[in-house]
N, C-alpha and C positions, 0 to 999 in steps of 0.2 A: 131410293138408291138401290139400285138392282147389282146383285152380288150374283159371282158364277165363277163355280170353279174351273178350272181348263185341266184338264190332263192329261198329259205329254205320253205316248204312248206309240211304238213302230215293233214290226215284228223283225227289222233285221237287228238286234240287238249285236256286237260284234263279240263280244265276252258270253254269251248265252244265247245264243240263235235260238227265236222262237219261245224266249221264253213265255210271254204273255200266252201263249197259249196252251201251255205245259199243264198238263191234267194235277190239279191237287185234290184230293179227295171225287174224283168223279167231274170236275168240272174246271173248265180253264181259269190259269191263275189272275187273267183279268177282269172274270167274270165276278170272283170273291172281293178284288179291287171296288171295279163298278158299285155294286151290292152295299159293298160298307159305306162308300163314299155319299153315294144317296141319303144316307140316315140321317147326314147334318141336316140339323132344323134351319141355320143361319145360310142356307143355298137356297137363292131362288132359281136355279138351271144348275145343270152339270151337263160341260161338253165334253166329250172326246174327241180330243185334236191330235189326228195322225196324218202318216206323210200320204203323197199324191200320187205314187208310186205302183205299177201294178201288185206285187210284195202287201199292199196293206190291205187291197182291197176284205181282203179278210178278216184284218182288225176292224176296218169298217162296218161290216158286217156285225161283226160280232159286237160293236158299241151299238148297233141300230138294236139288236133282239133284245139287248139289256134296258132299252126305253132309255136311253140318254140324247142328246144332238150330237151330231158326227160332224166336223169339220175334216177338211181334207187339206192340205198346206206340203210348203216344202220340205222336205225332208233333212237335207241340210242347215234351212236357216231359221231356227226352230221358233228365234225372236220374230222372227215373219209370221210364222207359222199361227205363234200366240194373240200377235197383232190382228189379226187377221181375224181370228177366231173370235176373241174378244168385239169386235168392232161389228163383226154381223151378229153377236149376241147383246148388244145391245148394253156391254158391261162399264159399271161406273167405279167397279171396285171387282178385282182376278183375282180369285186362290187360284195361284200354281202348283199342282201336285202331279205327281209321275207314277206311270203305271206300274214300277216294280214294288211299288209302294203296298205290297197286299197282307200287310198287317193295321194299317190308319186303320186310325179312329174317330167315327166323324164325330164326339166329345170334344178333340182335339183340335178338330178344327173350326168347331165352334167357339171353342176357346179362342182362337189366333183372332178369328175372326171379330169377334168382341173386344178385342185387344185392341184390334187398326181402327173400331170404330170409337174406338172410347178414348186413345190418345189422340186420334185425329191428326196420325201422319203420312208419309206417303207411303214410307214400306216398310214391314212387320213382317216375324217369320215365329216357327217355332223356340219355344222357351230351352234353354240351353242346358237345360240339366235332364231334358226328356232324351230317351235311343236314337239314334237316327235309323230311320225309317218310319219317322210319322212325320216328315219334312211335309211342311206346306207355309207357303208364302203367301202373304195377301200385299197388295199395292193398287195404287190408284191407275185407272184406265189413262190418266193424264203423264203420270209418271212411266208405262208400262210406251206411252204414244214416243215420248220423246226420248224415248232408249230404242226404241224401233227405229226410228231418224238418224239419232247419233251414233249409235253404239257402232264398232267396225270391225274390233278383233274377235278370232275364233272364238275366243271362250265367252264372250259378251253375246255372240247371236245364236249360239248351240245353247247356252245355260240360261239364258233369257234374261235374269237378273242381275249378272254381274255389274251391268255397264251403274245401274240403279246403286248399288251398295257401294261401291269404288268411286260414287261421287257425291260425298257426303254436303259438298257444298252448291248444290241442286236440286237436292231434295231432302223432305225432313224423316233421317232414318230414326227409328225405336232404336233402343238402345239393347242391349244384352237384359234379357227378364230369364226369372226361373219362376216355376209354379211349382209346388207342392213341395214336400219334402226330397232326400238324397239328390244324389248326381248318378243318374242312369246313363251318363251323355258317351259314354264308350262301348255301349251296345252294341253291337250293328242287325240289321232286324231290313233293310231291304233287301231283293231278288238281285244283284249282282251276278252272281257263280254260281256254279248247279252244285256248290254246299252251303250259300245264302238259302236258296231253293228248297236244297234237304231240310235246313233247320225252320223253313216256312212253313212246310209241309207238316215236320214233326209238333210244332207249336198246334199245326188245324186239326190233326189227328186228336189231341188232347183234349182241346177248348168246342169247335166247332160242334162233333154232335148233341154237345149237353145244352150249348148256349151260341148259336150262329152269329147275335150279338155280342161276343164276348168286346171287352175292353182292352186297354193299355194297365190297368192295373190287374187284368185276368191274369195277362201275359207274364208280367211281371212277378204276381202271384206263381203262376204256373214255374217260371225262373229258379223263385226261388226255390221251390220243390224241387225241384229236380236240374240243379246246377250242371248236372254233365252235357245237358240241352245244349249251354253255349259253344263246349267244345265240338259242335258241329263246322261252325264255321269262322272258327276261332282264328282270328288274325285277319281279318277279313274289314273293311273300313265304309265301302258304301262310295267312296268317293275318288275310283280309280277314273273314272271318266273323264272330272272334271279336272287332275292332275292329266291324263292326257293331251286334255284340250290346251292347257295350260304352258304345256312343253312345247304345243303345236302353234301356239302364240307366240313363242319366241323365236322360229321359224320365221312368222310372218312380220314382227317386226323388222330381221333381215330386211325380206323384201322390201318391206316399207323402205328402206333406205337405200335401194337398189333403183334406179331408171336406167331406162332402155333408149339407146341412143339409135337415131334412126338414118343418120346418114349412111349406113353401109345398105339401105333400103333407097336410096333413092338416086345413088350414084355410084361410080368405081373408086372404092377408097383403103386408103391401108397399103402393107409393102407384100403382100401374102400374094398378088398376083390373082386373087382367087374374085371371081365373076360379083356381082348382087344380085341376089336371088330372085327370083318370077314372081310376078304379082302374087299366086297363089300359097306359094312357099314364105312371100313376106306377109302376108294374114295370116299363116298358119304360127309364122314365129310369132305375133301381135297377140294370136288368139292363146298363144301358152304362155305370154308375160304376164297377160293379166290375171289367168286362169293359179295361175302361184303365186298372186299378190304383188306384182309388180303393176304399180295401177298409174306409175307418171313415168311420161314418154318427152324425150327431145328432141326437138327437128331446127329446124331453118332453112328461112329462104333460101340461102344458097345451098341447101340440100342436092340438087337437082329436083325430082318430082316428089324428096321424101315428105312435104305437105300434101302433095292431092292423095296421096298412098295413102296415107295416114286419114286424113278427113274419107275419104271413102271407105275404110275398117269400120270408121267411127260407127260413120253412116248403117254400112250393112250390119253391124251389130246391136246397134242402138244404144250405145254404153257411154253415151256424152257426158252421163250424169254420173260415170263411174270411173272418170277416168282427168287425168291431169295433165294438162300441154305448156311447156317451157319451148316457145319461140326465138329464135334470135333474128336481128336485121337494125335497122340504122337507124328509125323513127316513127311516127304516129303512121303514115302513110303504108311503112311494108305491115305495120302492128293490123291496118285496116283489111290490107291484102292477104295477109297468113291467115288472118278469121274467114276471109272468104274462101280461100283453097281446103281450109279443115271444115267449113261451114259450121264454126261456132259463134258464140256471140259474146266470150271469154274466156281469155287464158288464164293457167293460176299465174304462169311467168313470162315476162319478156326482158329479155338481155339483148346491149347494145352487143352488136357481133364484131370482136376483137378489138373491144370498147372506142369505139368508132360511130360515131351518129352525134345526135342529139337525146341526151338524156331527160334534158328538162322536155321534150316531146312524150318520152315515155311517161312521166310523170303525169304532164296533163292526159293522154289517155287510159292512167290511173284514176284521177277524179272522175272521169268518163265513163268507168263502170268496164274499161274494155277487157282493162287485165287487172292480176289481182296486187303480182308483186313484179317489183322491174330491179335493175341490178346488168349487170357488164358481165360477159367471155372474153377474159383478159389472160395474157401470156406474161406479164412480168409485173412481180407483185408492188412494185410503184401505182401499178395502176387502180390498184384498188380504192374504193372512193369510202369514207363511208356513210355516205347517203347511198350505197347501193343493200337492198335489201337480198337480192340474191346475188352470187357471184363464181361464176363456172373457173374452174381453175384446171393446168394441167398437171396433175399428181399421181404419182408411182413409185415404187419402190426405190430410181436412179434422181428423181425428180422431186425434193423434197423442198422446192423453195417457198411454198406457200404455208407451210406448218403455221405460223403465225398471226395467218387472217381470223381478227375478230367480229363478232358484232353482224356479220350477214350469214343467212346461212349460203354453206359452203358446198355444193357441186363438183365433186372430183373428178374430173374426165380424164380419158388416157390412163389407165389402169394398168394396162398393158402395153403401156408406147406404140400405140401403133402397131401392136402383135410384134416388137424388136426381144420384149422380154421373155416369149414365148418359141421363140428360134432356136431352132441348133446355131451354136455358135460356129459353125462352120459354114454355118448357111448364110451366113451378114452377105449380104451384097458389096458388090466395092465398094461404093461410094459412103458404106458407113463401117467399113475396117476398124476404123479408131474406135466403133463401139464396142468392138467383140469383149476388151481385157473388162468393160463393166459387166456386159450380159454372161460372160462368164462367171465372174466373181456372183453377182446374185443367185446365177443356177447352183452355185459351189454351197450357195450357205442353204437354198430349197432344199438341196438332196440332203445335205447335214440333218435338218429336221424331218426328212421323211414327205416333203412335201414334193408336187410335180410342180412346175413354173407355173402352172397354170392357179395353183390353188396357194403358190408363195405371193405372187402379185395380187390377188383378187381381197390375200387373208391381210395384205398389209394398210392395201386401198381402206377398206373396211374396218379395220380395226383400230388404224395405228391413231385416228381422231374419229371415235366414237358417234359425234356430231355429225360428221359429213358424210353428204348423200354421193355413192359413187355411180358414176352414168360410165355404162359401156355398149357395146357394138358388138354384135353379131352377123354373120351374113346367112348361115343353117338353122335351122330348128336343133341338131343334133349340140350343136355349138352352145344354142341357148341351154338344153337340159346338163352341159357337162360345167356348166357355168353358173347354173342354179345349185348343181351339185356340190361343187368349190367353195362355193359360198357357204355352206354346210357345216363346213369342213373344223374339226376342234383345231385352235389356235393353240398352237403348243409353246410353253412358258421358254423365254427368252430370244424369242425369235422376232420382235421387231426391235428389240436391241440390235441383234446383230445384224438386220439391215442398217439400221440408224447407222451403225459403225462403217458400213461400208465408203470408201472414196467419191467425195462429191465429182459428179461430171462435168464439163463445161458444156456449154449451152449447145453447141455443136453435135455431143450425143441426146439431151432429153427436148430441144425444140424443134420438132418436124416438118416448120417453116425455115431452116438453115441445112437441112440433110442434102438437099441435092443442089445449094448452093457451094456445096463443104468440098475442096479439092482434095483429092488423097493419095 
């Protein structure tokens, strides 16, 4: 069973630029890293895994002159990075340790390491009563495989093992262990901040010339002597990063519940009078949906060409495998035809389009392997089946008759009516006058809360049912990032009461198949 540690290691540090390579005592602080980490008896390899990046080629360097293997990976997606590294080393069992890490001890990790192979689970970390900054994790190359596959959120592919610990019932985690006497477990003792730095520095100054191998009990020892040590970098935790990344997750969950509606891509649509953008300008909006986590898109036949647009993004970008299509059309036949315009060989969804078709068609092309989930785009909530497993509904702030669908998941389109909620009320065209006294009243209760109509409707879409995925439309780039932004945006306490409270419409203002039937 071939054991190897990985360690995670890039010189753009964003909190300490460069650290790894900050002189401590005469010599970079990666290099006292490397140096110790070697000593564990229980390592058959030690890599260093940094990014691909011109920026690293220098940490590369400097992991080749210290006699380790150098991997090279993405710099971003560090779970890749690891996978990666791991898989051309040939590893049955990864110690994960990071390069700010230049107080380990490889005792310490010999210890872990004895730990994972003695309980015989998949993943083991350091004992809970020891500093942080002797973090090292051990887990199985099979366990480590299928967190590479699965894992999706930020903090799951930058921290490598999240996805691992967060899913206790796939793999067999150790439990919380302590070794040795006290709780040291409030220490902090990794390079973080250039006062992490100073008190690393101040620890090697003491320990190093006497004893290059000093320990964790030196340290400690050394501690206790001389306690005003800790007020170096006192208040300090070791784990701002992964609270970032953390924050940064619940950003992208947003997204996750955001689709990109693609008909203002493939025809002239909406009351805004305003063009659909150029092949070029609609790849560029595609290419910054998915680039923010917006990774499922909706189209339909009757898009105009917004299938072939779409399937040729796909195409030039190669992201078939990164990316989610909710079709609509009438049965097995257009479900055959949209796979060929997108050139896929699977959607996650197809919806009868203004639940019109045959559904038991869509069903048997569900045994078929063609789509994943089928379900209706339906306009009045009679129609809801529920044998449909998705179902597109039209919901917004004036439009609130579907609140009640249960049991599929739920697709909010028209967010912003057709851009009616986004209008100067002065600007209502004639033929929808009778809308103004609502679009007024909503703008009345946005400005109340400090909101712009743009980020009242988007905050209501999204929030007001938790569950539901809301799909909108764009025809700018500029449009998508002020829409990304809205989304953002803090929801302030009591404001989708006060939409709630608002006067119901009649069908006449929220259904956009009746506006330009409507005499006024």
């Amino acid at each position: 069973m071939k054991v190897v540690a990985i360690i995670q290691a890039r010189a753009g540090s964003t909190r300490l630029p460069g650290k790894i390579f900050k002189s401590m005592l005469g010599r970079p602080m990666l290099v006292h890293m490397l140096e110790r980490v070697q000593k564990a008896k229980k390592l058959d390899a030690v890599v260093l895994a940094t990014g691909d990046a011109h920026a690293d080629d220098a940490t590369a360097a400097l992991g080749a002159s210290c006699g380790v293997v150098v991997f090279r990976g993405s710099e971003a997606d560090v779970l890749d990075r690891f996978y990666k590294a791991a898989q051309e080393a040939g590893a049955d069992v990864v110690v994960r340790l990071t390069g700010d890490c230049v107080l380990h001890d490889p005792h310490v990790i010999d210890e872990v390491v004895e730990r994972f192979l003695e309980k015989k689970v998949d993943y083991t970390s350091t004992p809970a009563n020891y500093p942080e900054g002797l973090d090292t994790e051990v887990f199985s190359f099979a366990a480590l495989e299928r967190a590479w596959r699965e894992a999706a959120i930020p903090s799951e592919r930058e921290h490598v093992t999240p996805y691992i610990k967060n899913h206790p019932e796939l793999f067999k985690i150790d439990g919380r262990w302590t070794s040795g006497i006290g709780d040291n477990s409030g220490m902090h003792w990794s390079v973080d901040m250039q006062a992490d730095f100073d008190f690393a520095t101040a620890v090697y100054a003491q320990l190093y010339p006497r004893n290059a191998s000093f320990n964790k009990d030196d340290v400690l020892a050394l501690l206790k002597q001389k306690p005003e040590l800790l007020e170096i970098n006192k208040g300090g935790t070791g784990f701002e990063g992964l609270r970032k990344s953390l924050k940064e997750d619940e950003g992208w969950k947003l997204m996750r519940r955001m689709v990109l509606g693609t008909v203002e891509l493939g025809m002239e649509y909406g009351i805004d009078g305003q063009a659909r953008p150029a092949k070029d300008e609609a790849f560029a909006i595609l290419d910054a949906a998915l680039a923010a986590g917006i990774d499922t898109f909706d189209t339909a036949s009757a898009y105009g060409n917004a299938e072939e647009l779409l399937g040729e993004w796909i195409t030039a970008r190669n992201c078939a495998d990164k990316v989610k299509i909710i079709s609509k059309g009438s049965g097995r036949a257009d479900i055959e035809q949209s796979l060929k315009r997108l050139g896929l060989k699977a959607l996650d969804g197809y919806l009868l389009h203004n639940a019109q078709g045959s559904f038991a068609e869509l069903q048997e092309a569900k045994r078929a392997g063609l789509v994943k989930h089928v379900g209706a785009s339906v306009y009045q909530p009679e129609e809801v089946r529920g044998e449909f497993e998705y179902v597109q509904v039209p919901y917004n702030a004036l439009d609130r008759r579907f609140e009640k669908v249960q049991d599929a998941v739920v697709f909010a389109r028209s967010p912003f009516l057709q851009g009616l909620l986004l209008m100067n009320p002065a600007d209502v065209p004639p033929h929808l006058l009778h809308a103004r006294p609502y679009v007024e009243a909503f703008q009345k209760i946005a400005q109340q809360f400090g909101l712009s109509p743009l980020q009242a409707a988007l905050l209501f879409a999204l929030h007001a049912h938790p569950t539901n995925v809301v799909v909108f439309g764009v025809k700018t780039l500029p449009q998508l990032h002020e829409i990304i932004a809205a989304a953002r945006t803090l929801l302030p306490n009591g404001y989708l009461d006060a939409v709630r409270a608002l006067p119901v419409p009649p069908d006449t203002v929220v259904n956009p198949t009746l506006w330009k039937a409507t005499v006024v």
